[in-house]
C-alpha positions as CSV (number, residue, x, y, z in Angstrom):
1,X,57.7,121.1,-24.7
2,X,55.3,120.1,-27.3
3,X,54.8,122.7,-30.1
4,X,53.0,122.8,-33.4
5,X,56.2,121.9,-35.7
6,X,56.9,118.6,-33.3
7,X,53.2,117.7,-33.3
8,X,50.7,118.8,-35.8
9,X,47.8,117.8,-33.8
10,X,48.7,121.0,-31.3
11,X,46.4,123.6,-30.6
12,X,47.7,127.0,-29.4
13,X,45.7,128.1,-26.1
14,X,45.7,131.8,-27.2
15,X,44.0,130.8,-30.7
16,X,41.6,128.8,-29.1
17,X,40.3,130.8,-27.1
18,X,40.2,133.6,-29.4
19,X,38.0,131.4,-31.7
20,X,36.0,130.7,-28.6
21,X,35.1,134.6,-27.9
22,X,34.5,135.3,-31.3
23,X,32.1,132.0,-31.3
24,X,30.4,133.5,-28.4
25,X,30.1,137.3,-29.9
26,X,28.8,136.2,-33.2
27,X,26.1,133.8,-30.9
28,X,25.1,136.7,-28.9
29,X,25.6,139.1,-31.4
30,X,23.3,142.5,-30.9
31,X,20.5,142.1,-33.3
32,X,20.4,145.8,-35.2
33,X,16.5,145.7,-35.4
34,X,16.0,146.8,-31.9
35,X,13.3,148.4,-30.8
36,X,11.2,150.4,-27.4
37,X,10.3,147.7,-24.7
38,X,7.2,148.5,-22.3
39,X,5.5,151.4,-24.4
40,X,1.7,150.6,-22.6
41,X,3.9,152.1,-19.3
42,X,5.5,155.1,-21.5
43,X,1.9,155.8,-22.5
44,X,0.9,155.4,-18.9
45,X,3.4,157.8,-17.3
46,X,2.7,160.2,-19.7
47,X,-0.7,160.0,-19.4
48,X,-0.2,160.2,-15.4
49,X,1.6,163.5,-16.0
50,X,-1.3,165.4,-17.9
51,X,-3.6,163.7,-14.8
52,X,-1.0,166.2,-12.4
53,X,-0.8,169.2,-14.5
54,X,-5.1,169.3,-14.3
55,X,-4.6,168.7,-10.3
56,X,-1.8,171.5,-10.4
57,X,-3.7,174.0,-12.4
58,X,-6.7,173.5,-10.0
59,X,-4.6,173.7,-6.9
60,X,-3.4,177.6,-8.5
61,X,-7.1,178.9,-9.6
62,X,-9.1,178.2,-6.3
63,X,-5.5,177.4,-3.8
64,X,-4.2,180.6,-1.2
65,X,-0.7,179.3,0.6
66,X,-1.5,182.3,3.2
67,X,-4.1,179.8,4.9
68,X,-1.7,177.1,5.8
69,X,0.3,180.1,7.5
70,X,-2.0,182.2,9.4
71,X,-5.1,181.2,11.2
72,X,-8.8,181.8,11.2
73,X,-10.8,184.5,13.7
74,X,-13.9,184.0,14.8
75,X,-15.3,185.2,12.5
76,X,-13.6,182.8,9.6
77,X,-11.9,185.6,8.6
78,X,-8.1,184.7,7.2
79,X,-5.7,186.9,9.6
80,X,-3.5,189.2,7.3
81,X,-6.3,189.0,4.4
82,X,-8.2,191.4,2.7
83,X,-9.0,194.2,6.0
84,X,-6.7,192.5,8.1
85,X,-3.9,192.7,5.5
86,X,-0.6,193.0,8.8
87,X,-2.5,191.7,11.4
88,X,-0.7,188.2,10.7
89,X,-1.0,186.8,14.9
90,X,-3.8,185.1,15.7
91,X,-4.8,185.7,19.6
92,X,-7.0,184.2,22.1
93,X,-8.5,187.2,24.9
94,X,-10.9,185.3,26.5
95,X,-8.7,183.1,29.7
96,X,-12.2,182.5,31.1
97,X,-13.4,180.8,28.0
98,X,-10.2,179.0,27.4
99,X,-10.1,177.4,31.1
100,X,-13.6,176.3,30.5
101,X,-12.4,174.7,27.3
102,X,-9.7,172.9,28.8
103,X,-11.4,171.3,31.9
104,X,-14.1,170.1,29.5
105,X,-11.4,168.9,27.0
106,X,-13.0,170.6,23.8
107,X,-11.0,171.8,20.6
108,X,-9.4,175.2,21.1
109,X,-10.6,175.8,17.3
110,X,-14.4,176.6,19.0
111,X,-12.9,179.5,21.4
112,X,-12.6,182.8,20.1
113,X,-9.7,184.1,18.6
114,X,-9.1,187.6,16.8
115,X,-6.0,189.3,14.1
116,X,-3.2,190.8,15.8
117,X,-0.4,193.3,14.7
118,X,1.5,191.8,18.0
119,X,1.1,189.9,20.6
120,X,-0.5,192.0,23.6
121,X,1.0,192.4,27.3
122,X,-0.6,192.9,30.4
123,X,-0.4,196.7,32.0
124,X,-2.5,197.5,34.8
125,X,-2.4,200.0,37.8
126,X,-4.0,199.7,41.5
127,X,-5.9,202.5,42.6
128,X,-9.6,201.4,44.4
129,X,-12.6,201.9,42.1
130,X,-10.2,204.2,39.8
131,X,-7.8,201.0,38.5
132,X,-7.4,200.0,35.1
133,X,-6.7,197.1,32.8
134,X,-5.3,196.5,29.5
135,X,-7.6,195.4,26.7
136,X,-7.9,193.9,24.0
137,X,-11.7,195.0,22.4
138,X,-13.7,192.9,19.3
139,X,-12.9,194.2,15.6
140,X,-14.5,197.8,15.5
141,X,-17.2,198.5,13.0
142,X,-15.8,199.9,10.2
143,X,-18.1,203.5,9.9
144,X,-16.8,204.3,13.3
145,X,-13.1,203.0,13.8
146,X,-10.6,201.9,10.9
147,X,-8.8,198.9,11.8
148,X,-5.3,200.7,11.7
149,X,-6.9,202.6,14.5
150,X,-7.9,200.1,16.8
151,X,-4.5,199.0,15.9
152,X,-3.4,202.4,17.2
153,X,-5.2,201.8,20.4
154,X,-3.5,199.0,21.5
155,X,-6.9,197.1,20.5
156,X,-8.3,198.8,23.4
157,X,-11.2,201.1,23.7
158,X,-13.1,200.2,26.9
159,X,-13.4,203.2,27.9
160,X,-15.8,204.4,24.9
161,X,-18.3,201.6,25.7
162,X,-21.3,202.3,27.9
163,X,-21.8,201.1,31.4
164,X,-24.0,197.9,30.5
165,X,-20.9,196.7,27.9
166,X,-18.5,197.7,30.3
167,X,-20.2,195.6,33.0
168,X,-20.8,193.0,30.2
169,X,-17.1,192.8,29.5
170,X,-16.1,192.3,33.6
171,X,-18.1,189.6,33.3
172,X,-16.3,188.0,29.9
173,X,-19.5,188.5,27.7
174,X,-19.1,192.2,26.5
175,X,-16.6,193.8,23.6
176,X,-13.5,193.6,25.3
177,X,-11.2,190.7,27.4
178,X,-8.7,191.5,30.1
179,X,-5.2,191.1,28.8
180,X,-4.2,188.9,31.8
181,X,-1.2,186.9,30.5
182,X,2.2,187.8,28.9
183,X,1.9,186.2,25.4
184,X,4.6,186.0,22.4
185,X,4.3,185.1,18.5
186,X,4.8,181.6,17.9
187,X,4.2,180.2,14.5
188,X,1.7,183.0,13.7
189,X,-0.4,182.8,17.3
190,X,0.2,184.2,20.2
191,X,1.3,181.6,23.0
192,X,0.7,182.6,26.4
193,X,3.9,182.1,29.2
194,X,4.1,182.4,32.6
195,X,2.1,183.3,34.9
196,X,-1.0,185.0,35.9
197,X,0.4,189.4,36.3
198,X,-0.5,190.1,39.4
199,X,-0.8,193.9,39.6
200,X,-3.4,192.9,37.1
201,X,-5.0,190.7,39.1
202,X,-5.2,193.1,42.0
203,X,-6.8,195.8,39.7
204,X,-8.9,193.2,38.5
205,X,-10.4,192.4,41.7
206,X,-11.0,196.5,42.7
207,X,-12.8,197.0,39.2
208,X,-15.4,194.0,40.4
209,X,-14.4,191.7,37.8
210,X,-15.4,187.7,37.3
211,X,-12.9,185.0,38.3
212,X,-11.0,183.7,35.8
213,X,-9.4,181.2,38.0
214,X,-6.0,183.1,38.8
215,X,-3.7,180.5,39.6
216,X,-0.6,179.5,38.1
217,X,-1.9,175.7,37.9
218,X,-4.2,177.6,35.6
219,X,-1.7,179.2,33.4
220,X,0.2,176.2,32.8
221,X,-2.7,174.5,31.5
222,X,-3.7,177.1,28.8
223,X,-0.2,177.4,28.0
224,X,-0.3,173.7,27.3
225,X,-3.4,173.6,25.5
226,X,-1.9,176.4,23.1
227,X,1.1,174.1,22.4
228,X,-0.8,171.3,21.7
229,X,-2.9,172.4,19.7
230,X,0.1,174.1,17.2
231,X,1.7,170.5,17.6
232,X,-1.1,168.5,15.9
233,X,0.0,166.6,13.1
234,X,-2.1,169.1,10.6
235,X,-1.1,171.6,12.1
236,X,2.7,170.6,11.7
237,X,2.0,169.4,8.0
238,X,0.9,173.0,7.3
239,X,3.5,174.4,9.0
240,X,6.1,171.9,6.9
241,X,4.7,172.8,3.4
242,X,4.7,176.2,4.1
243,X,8.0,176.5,5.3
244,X,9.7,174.5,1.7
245,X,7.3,177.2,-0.1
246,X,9.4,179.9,1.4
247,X,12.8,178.3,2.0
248,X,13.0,177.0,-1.5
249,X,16.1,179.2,-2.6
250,X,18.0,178.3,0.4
251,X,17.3,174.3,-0.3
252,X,17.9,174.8,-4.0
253,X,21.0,176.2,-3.3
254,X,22.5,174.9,-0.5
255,X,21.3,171.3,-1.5
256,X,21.9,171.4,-4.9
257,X,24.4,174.1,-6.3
258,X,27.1,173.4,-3.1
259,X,26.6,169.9,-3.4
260,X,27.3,169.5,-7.1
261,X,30.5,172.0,-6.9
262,X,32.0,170.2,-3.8
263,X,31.0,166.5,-5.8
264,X,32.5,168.0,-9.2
265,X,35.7,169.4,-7.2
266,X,36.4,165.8,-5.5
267,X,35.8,164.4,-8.7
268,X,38.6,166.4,-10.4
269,X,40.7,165.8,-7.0
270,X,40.3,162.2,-7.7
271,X,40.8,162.4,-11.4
272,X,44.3,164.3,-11.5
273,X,45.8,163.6,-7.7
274,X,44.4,160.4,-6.5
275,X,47.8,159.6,-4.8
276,X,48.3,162.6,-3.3
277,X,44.0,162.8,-2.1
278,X,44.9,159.0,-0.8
279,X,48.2,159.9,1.6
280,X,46.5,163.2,2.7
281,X,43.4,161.4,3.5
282,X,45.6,159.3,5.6
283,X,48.1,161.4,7.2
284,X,44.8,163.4,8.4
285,X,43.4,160.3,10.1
286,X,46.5,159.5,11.8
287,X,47.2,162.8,12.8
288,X,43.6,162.9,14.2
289,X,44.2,160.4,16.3
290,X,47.0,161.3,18.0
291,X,45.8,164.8,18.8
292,X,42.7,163.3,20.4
293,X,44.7,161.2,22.3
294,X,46.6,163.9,23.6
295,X,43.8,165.9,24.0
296,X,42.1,163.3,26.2
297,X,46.2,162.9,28.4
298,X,45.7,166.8,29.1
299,X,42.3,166.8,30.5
300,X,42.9,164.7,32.1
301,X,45.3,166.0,34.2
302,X,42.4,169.0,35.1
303,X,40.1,169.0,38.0
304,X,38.5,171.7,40.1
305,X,40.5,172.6,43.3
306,X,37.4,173.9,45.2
307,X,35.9,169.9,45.2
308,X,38.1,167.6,47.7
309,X,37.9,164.3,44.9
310,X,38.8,161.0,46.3
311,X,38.6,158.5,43.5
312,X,37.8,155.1,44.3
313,X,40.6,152.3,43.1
314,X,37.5,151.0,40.7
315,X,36.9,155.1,39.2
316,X,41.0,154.7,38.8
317,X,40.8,151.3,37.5
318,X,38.5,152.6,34.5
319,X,40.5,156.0,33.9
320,X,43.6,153.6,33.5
321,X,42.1,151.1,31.0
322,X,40.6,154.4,29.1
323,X,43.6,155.7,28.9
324,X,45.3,152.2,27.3
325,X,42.5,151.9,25.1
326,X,43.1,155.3,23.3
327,X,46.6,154.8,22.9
328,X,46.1,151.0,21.7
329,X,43.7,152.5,19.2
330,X,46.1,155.3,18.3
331,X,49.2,152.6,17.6
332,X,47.0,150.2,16.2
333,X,45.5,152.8,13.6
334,X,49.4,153.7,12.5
335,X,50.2,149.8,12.5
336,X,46.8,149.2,10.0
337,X,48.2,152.6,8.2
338,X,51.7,151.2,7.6
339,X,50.6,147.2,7.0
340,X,48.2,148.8,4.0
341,X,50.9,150.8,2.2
342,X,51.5,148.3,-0.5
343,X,47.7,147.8,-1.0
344,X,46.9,151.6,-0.5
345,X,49.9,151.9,-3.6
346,X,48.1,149.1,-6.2
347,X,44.3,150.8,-5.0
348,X,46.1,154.5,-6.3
349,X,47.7,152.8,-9.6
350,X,43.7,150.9,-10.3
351,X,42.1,154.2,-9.6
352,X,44.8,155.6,-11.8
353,X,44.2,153.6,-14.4
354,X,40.6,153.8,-14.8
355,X,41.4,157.4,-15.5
356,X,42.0,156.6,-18.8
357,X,38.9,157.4,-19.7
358,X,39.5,161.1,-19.1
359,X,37.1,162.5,-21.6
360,X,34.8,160.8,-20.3
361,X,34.9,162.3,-17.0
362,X,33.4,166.1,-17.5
363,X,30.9,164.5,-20.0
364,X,29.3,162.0,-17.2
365,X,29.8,164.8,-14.6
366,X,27.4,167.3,-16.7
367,X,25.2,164.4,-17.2
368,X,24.8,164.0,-13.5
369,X,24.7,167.7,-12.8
370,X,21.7,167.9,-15.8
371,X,20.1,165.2,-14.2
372,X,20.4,166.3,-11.0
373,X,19.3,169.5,-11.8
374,X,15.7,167.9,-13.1
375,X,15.8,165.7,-10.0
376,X,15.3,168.6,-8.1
377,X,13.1,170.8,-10.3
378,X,10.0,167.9,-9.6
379,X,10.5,168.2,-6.0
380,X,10.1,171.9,-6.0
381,X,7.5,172.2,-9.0
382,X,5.3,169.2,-6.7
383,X,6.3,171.4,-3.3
384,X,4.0,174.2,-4.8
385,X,1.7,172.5,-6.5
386,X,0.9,170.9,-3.0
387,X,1.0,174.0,-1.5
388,X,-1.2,175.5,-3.7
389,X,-3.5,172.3,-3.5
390,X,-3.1,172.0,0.0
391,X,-4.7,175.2,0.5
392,X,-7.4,174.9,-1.6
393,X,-10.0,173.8,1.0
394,X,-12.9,175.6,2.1
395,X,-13.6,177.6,5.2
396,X,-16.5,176.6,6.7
397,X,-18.1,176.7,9.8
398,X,-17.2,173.1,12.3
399,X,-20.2,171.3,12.8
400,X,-20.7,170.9,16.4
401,X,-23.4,171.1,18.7
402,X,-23.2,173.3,21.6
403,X,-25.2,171.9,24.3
404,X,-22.3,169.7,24.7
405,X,-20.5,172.0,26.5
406,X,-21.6,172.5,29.8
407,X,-20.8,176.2,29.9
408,X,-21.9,179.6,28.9
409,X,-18.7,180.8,27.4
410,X,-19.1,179.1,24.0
411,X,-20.4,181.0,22.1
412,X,-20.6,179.4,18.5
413,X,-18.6,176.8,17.0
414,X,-15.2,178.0,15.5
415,X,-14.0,177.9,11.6
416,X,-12.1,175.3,10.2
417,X,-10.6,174.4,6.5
418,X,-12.6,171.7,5.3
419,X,-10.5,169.4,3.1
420,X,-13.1,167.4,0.3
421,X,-12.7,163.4,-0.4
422,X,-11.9,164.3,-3.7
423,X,-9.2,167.0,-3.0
424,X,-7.8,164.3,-0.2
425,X,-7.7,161.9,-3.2
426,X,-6.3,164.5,-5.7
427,X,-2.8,165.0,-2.7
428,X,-2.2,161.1,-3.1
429,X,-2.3,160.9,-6.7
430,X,0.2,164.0,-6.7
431,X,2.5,162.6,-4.0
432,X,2.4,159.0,-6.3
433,X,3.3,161.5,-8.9
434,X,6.0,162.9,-7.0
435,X,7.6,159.1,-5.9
436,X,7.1,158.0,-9.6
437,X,8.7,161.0,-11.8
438,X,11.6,160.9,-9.0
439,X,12.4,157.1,-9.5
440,X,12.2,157.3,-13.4
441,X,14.6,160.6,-13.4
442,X,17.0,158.5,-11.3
443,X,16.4,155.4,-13.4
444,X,17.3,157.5,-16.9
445,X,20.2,159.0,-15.4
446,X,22.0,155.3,-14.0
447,X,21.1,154.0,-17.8
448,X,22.9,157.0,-19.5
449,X,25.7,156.9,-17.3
450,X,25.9,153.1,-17.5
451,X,25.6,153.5,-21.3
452,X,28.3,156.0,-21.7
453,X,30.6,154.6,-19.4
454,X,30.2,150.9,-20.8
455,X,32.2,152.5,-24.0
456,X,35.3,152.0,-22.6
457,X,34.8,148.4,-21.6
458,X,33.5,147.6,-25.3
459,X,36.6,149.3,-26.9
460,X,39.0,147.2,-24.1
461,X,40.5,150.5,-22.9
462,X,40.9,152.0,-26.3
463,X,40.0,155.7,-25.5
464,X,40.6,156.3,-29.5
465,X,38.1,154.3,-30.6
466,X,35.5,155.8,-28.1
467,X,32.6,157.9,-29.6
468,X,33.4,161.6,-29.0
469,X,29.8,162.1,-27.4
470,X,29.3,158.9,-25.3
471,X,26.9,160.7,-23.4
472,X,24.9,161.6,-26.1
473,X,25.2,158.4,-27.8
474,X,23.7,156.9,-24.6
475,X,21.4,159.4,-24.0
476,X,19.6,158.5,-27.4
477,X,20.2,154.8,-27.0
478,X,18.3,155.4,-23.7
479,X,15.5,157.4,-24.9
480,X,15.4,155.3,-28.0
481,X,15.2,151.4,-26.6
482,X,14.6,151.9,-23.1
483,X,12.1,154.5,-21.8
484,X,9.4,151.5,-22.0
485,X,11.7,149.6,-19.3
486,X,12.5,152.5,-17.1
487,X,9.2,154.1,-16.6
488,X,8.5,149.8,-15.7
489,X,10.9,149.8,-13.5
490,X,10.1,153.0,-11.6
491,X,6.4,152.0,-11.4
492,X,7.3,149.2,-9.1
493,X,9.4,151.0,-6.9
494,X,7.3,153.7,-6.9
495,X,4.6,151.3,-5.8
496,X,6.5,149.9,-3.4
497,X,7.6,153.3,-2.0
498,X,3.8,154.3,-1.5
499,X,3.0,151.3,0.5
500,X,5.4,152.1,2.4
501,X,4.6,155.6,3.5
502,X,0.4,154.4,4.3
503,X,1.7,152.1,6.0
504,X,3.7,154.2,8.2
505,X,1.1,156.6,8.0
506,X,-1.3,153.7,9.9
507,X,1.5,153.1,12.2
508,X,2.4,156.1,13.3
509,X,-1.5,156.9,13.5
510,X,-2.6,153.4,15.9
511,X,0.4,154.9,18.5
């Protein structure tokens, strides 16, 4: 073998290439006088955040949450506002008027509806000219009956109207409606179920009253009407923000505080018994396996002896090849288990080895668990800020005209939140805001952890010669040289994130 004593013109390989590396690192060498990429798009993000702390601080001076929850009377009042502070269920007493509605097909949002404690019942009794009803009167005027009264009353005090209301209200156009159906709370309004109760249908009919149309058919339809109209996609949106406004804690907790425990405790698992996590993980598998297949031997074996069964030789033919397919799997997953042994051993003493880096470990864990943290706070800091913005519509009166319908039981057109163009405008910019600050935290925390774990790589495995911080070191190299570049990058995706909800927005809305 040639050498470098036997011929001078020999070049050791491990000098050479040496030479060569140090060629290339002095070439590429990182130029000290760095500096921030991108600042226009800093300036810009920045700038976008003041634009959503103005939208937030309008949504809390002229928002109220309370409206996405409860619903309006006929009146426009808010149920569980102001007079009606309890009476949280909004209710619908007239049948006649909401049978009308639905053959005509009109909005449920022009019948009338009144504030409930509960949801009423039907109670009636049978006795000729002497039988009575349940019902369920208009709000009472305040120098005669307090509201907790009328509440008192069961909402019902027919009897201290005169005769030309009380024949006013047989005929659905006085104080008070019949209480007809057996309603219960759903979402804040009172659904009605079942049928038509017909003791108070009999009574009913003795007192003289107008037809309401007391069929089940009837029923059904109101019923349905009701559920439709909770099911509309505003509706549901409102019923969705104002559900995260009050289940916060439990997200925050169960999403984030379990989550990060159980990801720090595999971590440490990983960290200090990968071997043992690995042939656990395993054994687990395997065992899994054969306890389902001996699960599935057993029941088979089980059959009712009150049902004469006479299996066809095809039902048999599948139960057999079943069976040999579970146990083929089951041999075949032990056969895969025992064929990787050597490679599950070399993935153990890799995984092993890369845990080297040990200090860095807790350091890029609290980094995640910091970052994570903020990741969260925006959802929940934009969840009520859109609540509070959501709600910050006005209640007006719908514009409709009445001689559309072609009935007497409308009265007036119903109450409705009226959302602006500008506050429709001012949700999109906050929900951009929203897609944008969550793709720049997640950006920052991939460059710090990149950063700090790319310490170990520059050093060749020389955990000595790592920074004591490299978290902090990369934390500041990140804020220092590449904010520009992140808030950039997080733009576009952002962007592209956007797009695609309005488009599945148009989608979902041409179905």
């Amino acid at each position: 073998m040639a050498t470098a004593e036997m011929n001078p013109s020999y070049e050791d390989p491990e000098t050479t290439s040496k030479a060569k590396l140090d060629s290339v690192m002095t070439m590429s060498k990182i130029r000290p006088e760095r500096r921030c990429r991108d600042l226009p798009f800093l300036i810009l993000f920045f700038m976008f955040w003041i634009g959503m702390i103005i939208i937030a601080s309008i949504g809390w001076s002229e928002g109220d949450p309370t409206i996405l929850i409860f619903g309006l009377d006929y009146e426009g009042n808010l149920c569980n506002k102001g007079d009606l502070k309890g009476f949280k269920n909004r209710y619908w007493p007239d049948v006649n008027q909401l049978a009308d509605i639905n053959d005509l097909g009109y909005s449920l949002r022009d019948a009338t509806s009144i504030c409930l404690k509960g949801c009423p019942s039907p109670k009636a009794t049978v006795n000729g000219a002497q039988s009575t009803v349940s019902w369920v009167c208009k709000y009472p005027a305040s120098d005669v009956m307090s509201y907790d009264e009328w509440a008192d009353m069961n909402y019902d005090y027919y009897n201290t109207l005169s005769d030309e209301d009380k024949q006013q209200s047989l005929n659905f156009n006085g104080s008070c409606w019949p209480v007809t159906l057996e309603s219960t709370s759903q979402y804040w309004s009172c659904q009605y179920t079942g049928e038509y109760d017909n003791t108070t249908k009999d009574a009913w009919n003795e007192l003289g009253g107008k037809s309401y149309g007391e069929t089940s058919e009837v029923a059904d339809k109101i019923e349905q009407m009701i559920s439709d109209y909770l099911s509309e996609p505003a509706k549901v949106f409102e019923r969705y923000i104002s559900d995260l406004a009050k289940a916060w804690p439990v997200i925050l907790v169960c999403g984030c505080v379990v989550s990060f425990f159980l990801s720090f405790l595999w971590l440490v698992l990983i960290r200090y018994f990968v071997a043992c996590i690995t042939w656990v993980s395993i054994l687990l598998v395997n065992l899994l396996a054969i306890a389902l297949t001996i699960f599935t031997y057993v029941k088979a074996g089980e059959a009712s002896t009150s049902i004469a069964l006479c299996p066809s030789q095809h039902l048999t033919a599948i139960a057999c090849l079943k069976g040999c397919g579970y146990m083929a799997g089951s041999g075949g997953l032990k056969g895969c288990s025992c064929m990787a042994s050597n490679g599950v051993v070399k993935g153990c003493g890799y995984v092993a080895g890369s845990g080297e880096g040990g200090p860095l470990y807790i350091q890029v864990a609290t980094c995640v668990v910091k970052d994570g943290w903020l990741d969260q706070q925006k959802p929940r800091t934009w969840v009520l800020a859109a609540v509070w913005l959501f709600s910050s519509g006005d209640v007006e009166r719908a514009d409709c005209d009445l001689s559309d319908y072609a009935t007497d039981s409308i009265k007036s057109c119903g109450y409705t939140v009226n959302f602006s163009t500008e506050l429709q405008y001012m949700l999109l910019y906050h929900l951009f805001g929203l897609l944008w600050t969550l793709q720049f935290i997640l950006a920052f925390t991939y460059c710090v952890i990149a950063g700090a774990t790319a310490n170990y790589y520059w050093t060749r495995g020389q955990v000595d010669a790592i920074n004591a911080s490299p978290v902090t070191s990369a934390m500041w190299r990140t804020f220092r040289y590449h904010m520009g570049s992140l808030a950039f990058g997080s733009l576009i995706s952002a962007i592209f994130q956007f797009i695609r909800i309005i488009v599945k927005y148009i989608e979902d809305k041409s179905k």
